[in-house]
N, C-alpha and C positions, 0 to 999 in steps of 0.2 A: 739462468732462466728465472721471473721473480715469480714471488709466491701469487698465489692468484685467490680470491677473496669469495667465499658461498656466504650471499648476504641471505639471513633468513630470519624466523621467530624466535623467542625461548624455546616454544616447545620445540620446533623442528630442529634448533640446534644440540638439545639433549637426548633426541631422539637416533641422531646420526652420531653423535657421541656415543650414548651407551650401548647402541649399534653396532656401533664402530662398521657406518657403513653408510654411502653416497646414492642416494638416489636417481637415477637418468629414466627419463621419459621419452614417450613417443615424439619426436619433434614435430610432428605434426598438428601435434593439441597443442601447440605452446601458443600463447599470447599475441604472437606477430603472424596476423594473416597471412599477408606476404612469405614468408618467409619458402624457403624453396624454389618457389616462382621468381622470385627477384633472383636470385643466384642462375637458372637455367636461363633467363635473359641473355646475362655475362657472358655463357656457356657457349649458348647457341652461334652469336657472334663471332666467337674465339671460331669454335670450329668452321663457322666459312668463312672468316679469313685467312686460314690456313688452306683451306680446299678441301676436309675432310666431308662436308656435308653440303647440301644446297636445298631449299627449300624448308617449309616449318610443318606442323601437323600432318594431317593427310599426305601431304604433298613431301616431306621429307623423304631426300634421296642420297646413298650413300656413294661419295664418289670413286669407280671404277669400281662400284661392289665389294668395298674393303669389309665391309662389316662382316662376306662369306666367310672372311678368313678366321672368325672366331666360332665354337663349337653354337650349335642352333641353337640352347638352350639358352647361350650368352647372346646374341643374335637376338629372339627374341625380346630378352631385358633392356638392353640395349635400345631396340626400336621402339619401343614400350616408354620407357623413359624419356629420350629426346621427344616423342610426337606428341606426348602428353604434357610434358614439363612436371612428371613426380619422381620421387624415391624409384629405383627400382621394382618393379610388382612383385617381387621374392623377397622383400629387404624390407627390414622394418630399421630406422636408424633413432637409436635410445641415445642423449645427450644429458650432461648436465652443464649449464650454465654457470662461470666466475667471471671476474673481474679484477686486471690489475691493481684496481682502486680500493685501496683498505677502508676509506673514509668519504665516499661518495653522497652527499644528498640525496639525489636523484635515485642513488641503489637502496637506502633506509628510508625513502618514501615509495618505491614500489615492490622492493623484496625483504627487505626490514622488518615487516611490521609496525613501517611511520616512524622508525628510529629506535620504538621498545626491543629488537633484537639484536643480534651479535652477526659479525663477520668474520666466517673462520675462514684464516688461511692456508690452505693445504702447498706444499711440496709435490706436486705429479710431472715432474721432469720425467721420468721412468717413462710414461705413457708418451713423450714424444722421443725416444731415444732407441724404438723399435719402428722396423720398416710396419709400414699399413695395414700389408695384406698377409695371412696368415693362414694356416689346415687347422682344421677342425679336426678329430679324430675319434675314432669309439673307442673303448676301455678296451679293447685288444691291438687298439692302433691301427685299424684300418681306415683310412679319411672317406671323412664324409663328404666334407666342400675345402676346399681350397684355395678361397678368396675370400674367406671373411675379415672384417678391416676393424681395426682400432684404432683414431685421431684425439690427437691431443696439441691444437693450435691455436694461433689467434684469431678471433672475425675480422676479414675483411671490408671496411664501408667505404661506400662507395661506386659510382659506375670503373671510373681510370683505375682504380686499384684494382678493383675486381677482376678489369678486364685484364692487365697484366701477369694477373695469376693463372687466369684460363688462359691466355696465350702460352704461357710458361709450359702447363698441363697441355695443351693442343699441340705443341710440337715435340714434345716426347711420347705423345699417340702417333703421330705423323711418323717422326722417327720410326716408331716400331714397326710400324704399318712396311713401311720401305724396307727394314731387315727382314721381317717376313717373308717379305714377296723374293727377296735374294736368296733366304736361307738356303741350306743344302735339306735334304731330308735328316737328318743326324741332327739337324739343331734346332729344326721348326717347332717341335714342343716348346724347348726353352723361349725361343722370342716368342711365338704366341702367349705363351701365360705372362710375358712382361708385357704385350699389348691388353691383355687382359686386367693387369692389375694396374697398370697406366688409364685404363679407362674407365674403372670401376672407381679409380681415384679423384679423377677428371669429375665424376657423377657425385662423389661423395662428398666433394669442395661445396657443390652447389648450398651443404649446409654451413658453408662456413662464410658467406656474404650475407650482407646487411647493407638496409641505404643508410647514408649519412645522417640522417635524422638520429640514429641512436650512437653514432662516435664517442659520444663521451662518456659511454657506457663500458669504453674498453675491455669487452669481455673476450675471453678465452670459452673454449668448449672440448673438454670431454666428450667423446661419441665413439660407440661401440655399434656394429651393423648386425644385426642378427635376421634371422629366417622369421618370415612370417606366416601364419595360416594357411597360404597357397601355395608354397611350399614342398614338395612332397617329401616325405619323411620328417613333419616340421618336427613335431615332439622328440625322435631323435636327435636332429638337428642342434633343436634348444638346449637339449640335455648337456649336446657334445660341446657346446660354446661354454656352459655353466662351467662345465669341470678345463677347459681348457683354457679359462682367463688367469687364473690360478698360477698354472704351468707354464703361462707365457710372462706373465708379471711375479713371479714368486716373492720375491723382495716387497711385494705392496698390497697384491691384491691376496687376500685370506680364504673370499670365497663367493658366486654369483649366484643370486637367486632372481629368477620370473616369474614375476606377479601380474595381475590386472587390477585396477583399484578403478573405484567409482571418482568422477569428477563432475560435478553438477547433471548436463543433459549427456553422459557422455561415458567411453570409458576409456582406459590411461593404460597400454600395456608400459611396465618398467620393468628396471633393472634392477635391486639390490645390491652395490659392488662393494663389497666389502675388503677394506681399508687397515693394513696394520699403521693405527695413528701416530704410534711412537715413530717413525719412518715419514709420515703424510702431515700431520696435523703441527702447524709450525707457530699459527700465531689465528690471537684471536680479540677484534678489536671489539668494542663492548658500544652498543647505539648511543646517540646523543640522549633518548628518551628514555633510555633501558636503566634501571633503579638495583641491578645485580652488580655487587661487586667483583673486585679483582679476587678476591678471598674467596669468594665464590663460586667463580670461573674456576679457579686453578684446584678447588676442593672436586668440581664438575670433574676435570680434565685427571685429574688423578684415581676418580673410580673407573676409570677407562684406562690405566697406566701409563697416562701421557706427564711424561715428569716435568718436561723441556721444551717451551712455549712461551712464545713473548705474547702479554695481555695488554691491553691499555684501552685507555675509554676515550671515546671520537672526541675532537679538538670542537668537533660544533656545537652550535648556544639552540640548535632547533628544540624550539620546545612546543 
């Protein structure tokens, strides 16, 4: 899996260094309007040409009433999400953004800071080497939710790709749909909650397409789903994910914090996920504009006790 590249500022990158810790934002404040709505496009498609749905907004209908088969509360998210084309109305999905690309133009003139900053490249193999969906639980381990997701993939650009991947995700909804309906009672739990995190997965892709206008952006995406405001029990909720990303990533993740931060007209819920860097933090390429040396970098990278990091300064003349 290659390393994947967070192009940023001086400041922002000393700040997740001495941090030691990766910021993910609401994806819904991010920069590409679109985004969400283009991916539920792909979606909606996928699902009627398998036969799972027919019709769009108001008028969306589920076919032979498959969607009873999932508990109401799933049920309503579910119809919530496809009629509207958003996030699920419980689910807030926090992402951060990389890029295969160590040395991109395009990434040091729009996430850079015009080429004055650096491109660190992290090691987060870990975060795709667990299944999506996961329990949450309280401090005496009783769960709280049981579908909360963590992705760590590529963006898909694209209509044909896109569509190939929600077909792929539409027929193992389908699939389930049909073991359910066979099940015996003894096994209904178990294939309902794989229809359930089959669909939840299905929903969760939508952030992972993009149109081709941005391809040569090769990014990858970190996204963690958490509880939103409407929510009930949100604040426990939240609590139970902080302490339980931890425990589910041990080897990487150190520790999650929830914040809200001001952003111009607006505000920004995030994540805090914090990162043992010696483990994450692999290589760190230095802007074409950026006036910081190598000797610098690796003095940066060692009040952080990262010992072992390849540094090097971008091949380009942009000045």
């Amino acid at each position: 899996m290659p390393l994947t590249y967070h192009y940023c500022s001086l400041e922002t990158a000393c700040a997740i260094i001495s941090n030691a810790s990766l910021r993910l934002c609401d994806i819904t404040k991010s920069n590409d309007s679109a985004e969400i709505t283009y991916g539920y496009a792909a979606a909606m498609d996928s699902l009627k040409r398998i036969g799972l749905i027919s019709g769009s907004g108001p008028t969306l209908e589920f076919a032979d009433h498959w969607i009873e088969l999932l508990r109401p509360e799933y049920q309503t998210m579910l119809r919530e999400a496809l009629s509207r084309h958003l996030l699920p109305p419980n689910r807030l999905c926090y992402a951060v953004c990389l890029s295969e690309r160590a040395d991109q133009l395009s990434q040091w003139r729009a996430y850079g800071d015009d080429g004055r900053g650096v491109a660190l490249g992290f090691d987060l193999s870990t975060f795709a080497q667990r299944e999506p969906s996961f329990t949450v639980c309280s401090d005496d381990g009783h769960p709280l939710e049981t579908h909360m997701m963590t992705l760590y993939r590529p963006i898909v650009y694209g209509r044909e790709r896109s569509a190939e991947r929600f077909d792929e995700l539409a027929a193992r909804m389908a699939r389930n749909v049909h073991d359910l309906r066979a099940a015996s009672a003894g096994t209904q739990d178990a294939v309902r909650a794989r229809l359930l995190d089959a669909t939840l997965e299905f929903i969760a892709a939508t952030a992972f397409c993009k149109k081709r206008f941005f391809r040569e952006e090769r990014e990858w995406r970190l996204a963690i789903w958490g509880p939103n405001a409407n929510t009930a029990g949100f604040e426990t909720l939240q609590e139970g994910l902080a302490h339980a990303l931890p425990r589910r990533f041990p080897d990487t993740v150190t520790h999650a914090r929830f914040t809200v931060l001001p952003r111009t007209d607006r505000l920004v819920p995030t994540i805090d996920l914090g990162l043992d860097l010696g483990r994450t933090l692999r290589a760190v390429m230095i802007g074409p504009r950026c006036t910081a040396s190598e000797q610098d970098i690796r003095m940066l990278l060692a009040s952080a006790g990262v010992g072992v990091a390849d540094v090097a300064h971008s091949r380009g003349t942009y000045r």
